[in-house]
C-alpha positions in Angstrom: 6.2 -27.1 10.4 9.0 -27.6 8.2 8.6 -26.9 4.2 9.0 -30.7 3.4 6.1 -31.4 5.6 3.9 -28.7 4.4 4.5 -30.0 0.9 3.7 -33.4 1.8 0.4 -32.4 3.1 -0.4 -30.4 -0.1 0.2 -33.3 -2.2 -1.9 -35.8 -0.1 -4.8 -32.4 -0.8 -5.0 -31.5 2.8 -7.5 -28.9 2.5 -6.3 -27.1 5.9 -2.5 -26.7 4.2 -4.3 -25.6 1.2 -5.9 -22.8 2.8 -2.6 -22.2 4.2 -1.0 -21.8 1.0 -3.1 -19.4 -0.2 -3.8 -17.6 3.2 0.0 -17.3 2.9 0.9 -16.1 -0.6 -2.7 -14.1 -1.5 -1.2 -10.7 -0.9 2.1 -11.7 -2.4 0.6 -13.1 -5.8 -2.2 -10.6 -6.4 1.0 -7.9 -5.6 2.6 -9.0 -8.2 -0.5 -9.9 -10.9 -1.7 -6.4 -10.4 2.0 -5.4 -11.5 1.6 -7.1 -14.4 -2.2 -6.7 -15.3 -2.9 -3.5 -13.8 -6.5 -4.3 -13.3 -8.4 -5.6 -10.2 -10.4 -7.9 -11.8 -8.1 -9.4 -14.2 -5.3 -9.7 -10.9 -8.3 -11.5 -8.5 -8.8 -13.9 -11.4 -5.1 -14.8 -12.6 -4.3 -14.9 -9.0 -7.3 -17.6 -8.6 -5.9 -19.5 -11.5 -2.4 -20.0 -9.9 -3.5 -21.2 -6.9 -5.7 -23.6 -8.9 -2.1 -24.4 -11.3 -0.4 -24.8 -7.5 -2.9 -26.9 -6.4 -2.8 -29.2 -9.7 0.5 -29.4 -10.1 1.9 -29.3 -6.3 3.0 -33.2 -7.7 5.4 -32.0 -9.9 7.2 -29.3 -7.6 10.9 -30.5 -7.3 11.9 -28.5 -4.5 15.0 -27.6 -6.2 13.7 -23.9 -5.1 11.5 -22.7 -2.1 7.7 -23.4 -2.6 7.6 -19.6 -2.6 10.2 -18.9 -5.9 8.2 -21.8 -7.6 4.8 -20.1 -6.8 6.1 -17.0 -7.9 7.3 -18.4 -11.1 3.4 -19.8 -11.6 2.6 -16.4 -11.1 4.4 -14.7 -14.1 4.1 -17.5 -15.9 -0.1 -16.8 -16.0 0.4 -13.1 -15.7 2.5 -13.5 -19.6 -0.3 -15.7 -20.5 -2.7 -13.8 -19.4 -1.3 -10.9 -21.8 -0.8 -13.2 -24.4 -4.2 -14.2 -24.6 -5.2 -10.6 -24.6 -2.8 -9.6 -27.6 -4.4 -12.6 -29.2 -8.1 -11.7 -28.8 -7.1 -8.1 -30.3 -8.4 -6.2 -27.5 -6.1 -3.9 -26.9 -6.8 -1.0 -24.6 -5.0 0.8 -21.9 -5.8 -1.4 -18.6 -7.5 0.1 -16.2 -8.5 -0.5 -12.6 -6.9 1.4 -10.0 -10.0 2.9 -8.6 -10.9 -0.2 -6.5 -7.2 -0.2 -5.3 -7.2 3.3 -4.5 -10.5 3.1 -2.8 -8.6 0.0 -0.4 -5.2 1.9 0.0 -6.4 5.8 0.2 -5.3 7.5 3.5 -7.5 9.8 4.7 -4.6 12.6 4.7 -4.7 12.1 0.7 -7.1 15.3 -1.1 -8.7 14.5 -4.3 -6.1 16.3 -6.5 -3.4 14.5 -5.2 -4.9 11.4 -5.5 -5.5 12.1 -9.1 -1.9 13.1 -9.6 -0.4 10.0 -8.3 -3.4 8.2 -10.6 -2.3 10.2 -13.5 1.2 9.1 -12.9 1.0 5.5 -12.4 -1.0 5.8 -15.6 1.7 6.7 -17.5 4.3 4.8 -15.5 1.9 2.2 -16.5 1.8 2.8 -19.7 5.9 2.9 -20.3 6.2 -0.5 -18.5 3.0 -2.1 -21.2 5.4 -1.2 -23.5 8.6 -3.1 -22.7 9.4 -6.7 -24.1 8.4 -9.8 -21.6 11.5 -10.3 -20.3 12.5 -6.6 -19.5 8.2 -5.7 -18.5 9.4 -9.0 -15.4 12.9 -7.8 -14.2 11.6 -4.1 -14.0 8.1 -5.5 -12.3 9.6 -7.5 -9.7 13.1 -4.8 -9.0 10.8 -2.0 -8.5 7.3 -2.7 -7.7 8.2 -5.7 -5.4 11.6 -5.0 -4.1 12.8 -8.0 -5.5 17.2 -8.3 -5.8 18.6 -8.5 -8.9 20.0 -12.3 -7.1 16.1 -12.9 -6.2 15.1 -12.0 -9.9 17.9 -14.1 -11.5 16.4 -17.4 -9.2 12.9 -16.6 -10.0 13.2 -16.0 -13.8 15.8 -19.3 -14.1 18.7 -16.6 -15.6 22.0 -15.4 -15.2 22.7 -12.4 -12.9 24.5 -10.6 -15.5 21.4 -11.0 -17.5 18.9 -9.9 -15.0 21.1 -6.7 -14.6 21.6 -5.7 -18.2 17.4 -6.4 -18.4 17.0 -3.8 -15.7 19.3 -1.2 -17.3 18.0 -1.7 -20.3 14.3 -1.3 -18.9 15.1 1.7 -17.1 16.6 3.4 -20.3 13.3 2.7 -22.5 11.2 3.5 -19.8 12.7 6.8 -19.5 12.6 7.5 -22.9 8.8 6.7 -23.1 8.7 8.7 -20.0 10.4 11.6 -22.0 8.4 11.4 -25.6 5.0 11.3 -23.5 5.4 14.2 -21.6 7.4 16.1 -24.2 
C-alpha cells in the first residue's frame, strides 16, 4: 500500500492502519524518547502521547515530508515539552531508568562489572548531553544515538545543513569538555 493511501485510511480513523502506525514506528519513537528522557517510564508515556498527537492531528499532515519525518518531528517536539514541563515543575534530578532497559537488552556474555561500567558511562554521557541547549541536545541525539545524517537531521529539524553541522560540532566540543571537567 502506497503512503497516500495509508494516510487516507488514517484520516477516515481506520483502526487497523492505526495499529499499523504504531506497530510500525513503536520502536523508532520510544528509540528516540529514551534519547531524550533517559527514563523508561517517562519514554513509554511521551511515546503514548505522540501517537495520540498523530492520531489527532493525522488531518493536518501536509505531506510535504514522509509520514515518518513528520512523526519524528512530533516526537521531539513532546520529548522538549516533556523537559520543559519538567524544568518548570522544579524537579530537577538526574533521570534515571536504565535498569529496565538493561534488564531487556543484557546479553548473557555481559558480567555484572561490565554491565555497571557501560551504566556508569552512559550515566555521564548522559549527563553531558542534559546539559547542552535544545537545539544542540536534538542534532547530537539523533547523529549519534540514532544514526541519523546530518541531511536526515536538517529535514527533520526544518534547518539548514550548514546549521545542523555547526550544531553537531558545537555539541561535540561542549560534550567533551563536560566529559573532561567530570572526570578530571
Amino acid at each position: 500500500m502506497e503512503e497516500s493511501e495509508f494516510i487516507d485510511k488514517l484520516r477516515k480513523g481506520d483502526s487497523v492502519a492505526f495499529q499499523k502506525l504504531v506497530s510500525d514506528y513503536q520502536k523508532m519513537v520510544f528509540g528516540l524518547c529514551f534519547s531524550y528522557l533517559n527514563n523508561f517510564q517517562d519514554s513509554e508515556d511521551t511515546s503514548q502521547e505522540v501517537f495520540i498527537q498523530v492520531f489527532k492531528s493525522i488531518d493536518n499532515f501536509k505531506a510535504e515530508s514522509s509520514l515518518k519525518t513528520w512523526v519524528y518531528r512530533i516526537a521531539i517536539s513532546k520529548c522538549h515539552d516533556f523537559i520543559k514541563a519538567k524544568n518548570r515543575k522544579k524537579r530537577f534530578a538526574f533521570l534515571t531508568g536504565y535498569e529496565e532497559v538493561e534488564e531487556r537488552w543484557e546479553s548473557n556474555a555481559q558480567t555484572p562489572q561490565k554491565i555497571l561500567e557501560n551504566k556508569e558511562n552512559m550515566d555521564l554521557l548522559h549527563k553531558a548531553i542534559d546539559q547542552l541547549n535544545e537545539t544542540q541536545k536534538s542534532v547530537f541525539v539523533l547523529n549519534h544515538m540514532h544514526e541519523k545524517t546530518n541531511t536526515e537531521i536538517s529535514d527533520l529539524l526544518e534547518m539548514p545543513k550548514s546549521t545542523v553541522d555547526s550544531h553537531i560540532r558545537r555539541s561535540k566540543e561542549k560534550i567533551r569538555k563536560i566529559l573532561g571537567d567530570i572526570l578530571n
